[in-house]
C-alpha positions in Angstrom: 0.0 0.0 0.0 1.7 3.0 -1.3 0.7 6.8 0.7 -0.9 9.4 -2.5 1.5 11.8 -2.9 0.4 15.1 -1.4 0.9 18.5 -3.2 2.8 20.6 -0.8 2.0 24.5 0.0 5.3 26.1 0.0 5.2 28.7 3.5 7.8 30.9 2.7 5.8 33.0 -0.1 2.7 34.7 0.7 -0.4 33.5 -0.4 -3.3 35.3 -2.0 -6.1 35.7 -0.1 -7.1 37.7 2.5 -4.1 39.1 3.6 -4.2 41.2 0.6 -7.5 42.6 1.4 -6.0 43.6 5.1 -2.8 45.5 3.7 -4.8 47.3 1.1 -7.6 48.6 3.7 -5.3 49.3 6.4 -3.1 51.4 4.0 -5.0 53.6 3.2 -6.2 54.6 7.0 -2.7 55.0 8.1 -3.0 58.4 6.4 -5.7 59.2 8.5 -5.0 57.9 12.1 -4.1 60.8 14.5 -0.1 60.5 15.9 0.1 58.4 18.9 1.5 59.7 22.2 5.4 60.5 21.9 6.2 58.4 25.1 5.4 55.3 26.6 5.9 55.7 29.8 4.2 52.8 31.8 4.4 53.4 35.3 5.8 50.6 37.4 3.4 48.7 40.2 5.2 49.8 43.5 7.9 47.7 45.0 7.4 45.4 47.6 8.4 46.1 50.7 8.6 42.9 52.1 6.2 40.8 54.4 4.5 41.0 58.1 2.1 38.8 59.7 -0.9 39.8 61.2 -2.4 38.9 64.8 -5.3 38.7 66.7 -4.8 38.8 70.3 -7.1 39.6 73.8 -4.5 37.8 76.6 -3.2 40.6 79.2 -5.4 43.4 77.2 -8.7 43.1 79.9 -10.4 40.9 77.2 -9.9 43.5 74.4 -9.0 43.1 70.9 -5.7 43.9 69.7 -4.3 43.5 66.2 -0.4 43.3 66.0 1.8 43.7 63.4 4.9 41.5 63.5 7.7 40.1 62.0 9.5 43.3 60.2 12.2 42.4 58.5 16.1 43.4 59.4 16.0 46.0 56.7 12.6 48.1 58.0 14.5 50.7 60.5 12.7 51.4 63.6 11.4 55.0 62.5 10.0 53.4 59.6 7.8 51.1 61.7 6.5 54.3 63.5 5.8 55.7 60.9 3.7 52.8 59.3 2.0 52.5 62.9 0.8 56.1 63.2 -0.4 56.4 59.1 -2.3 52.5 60.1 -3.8 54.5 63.0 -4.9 57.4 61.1 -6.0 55.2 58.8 -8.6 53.5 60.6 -8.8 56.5 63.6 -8.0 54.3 66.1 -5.1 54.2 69.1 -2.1 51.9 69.0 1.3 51.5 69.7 5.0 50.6 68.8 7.1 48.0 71.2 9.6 45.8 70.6 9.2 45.6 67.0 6.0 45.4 66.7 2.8 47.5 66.1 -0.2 47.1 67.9 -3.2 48.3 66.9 -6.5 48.8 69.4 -9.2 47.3 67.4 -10.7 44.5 65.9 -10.4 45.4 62.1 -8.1 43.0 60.6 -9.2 43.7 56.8 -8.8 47.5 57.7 -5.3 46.9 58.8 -4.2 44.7 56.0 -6.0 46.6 53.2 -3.7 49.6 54.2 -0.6 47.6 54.9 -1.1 46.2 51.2 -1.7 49.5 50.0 1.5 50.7 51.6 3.4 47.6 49.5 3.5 45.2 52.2 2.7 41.3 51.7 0.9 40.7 54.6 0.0 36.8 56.2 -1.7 36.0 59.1 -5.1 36.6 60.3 -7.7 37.4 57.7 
């Protein structure tokens, strides 16, 4: 049993069709077409600035809610954890604190605190 022998389509020439009908139409509206924008600036997403973890807590807080903030890394100076305390406090208009590292926050608004932390660049873990 012998195979027909199959005419072959050479692919390195183009073929008629309806690429023609493309080049031709689109030719004649590049005349037309307004200048595009001289730049293409794309602004970049903000850069990470590395990860925390969330926690609830209420032991030795009178059965109150706390939500702390911990695991900073080496590179986040203690002014800039102040810094992201107070603006996380503003944020939500609540009271707070920063010890040891870590920032407490007096409420029970987890999404509140990571939504801003995330907004701020932060990857943030823990409670959700």
């Amino acid at each position: 049993m012998s195979k027909p022998n199959k005419q072959k389509i050479a692919v390195s020439e183009q073929q008629p069709g309806l690429n023609d009908l493309f080049s031709v139409a689109l030719a004649g509206l590049a005349e037309t077409l307004p200048p595009g924008p001289e730049s293409h600036d794309v602004p970049l997403p903000a850069k990470k600035k590395g990860r925390v973890t969330l926690h609830r807590e209420t032991a030795h807080r009178g059965g109150k809610s706390v939500i702390v903030i911990r695991d900073w890394s080496d590179a986040h100076s203690d002014e800039e954890i102040e810094a992201v305390g107070s603006q996380i406090r503003k944020g939500i208009g609540v009271g707070g604190t920063v010890k040891n590292r870590e920032v407490v926050i007096q409420c029970n608004k987890p999404d509140g605190v990571r939504r801003l932390l995330e907004e701020m660049g932060y990857r943030v873990d823990g409670v959700r």
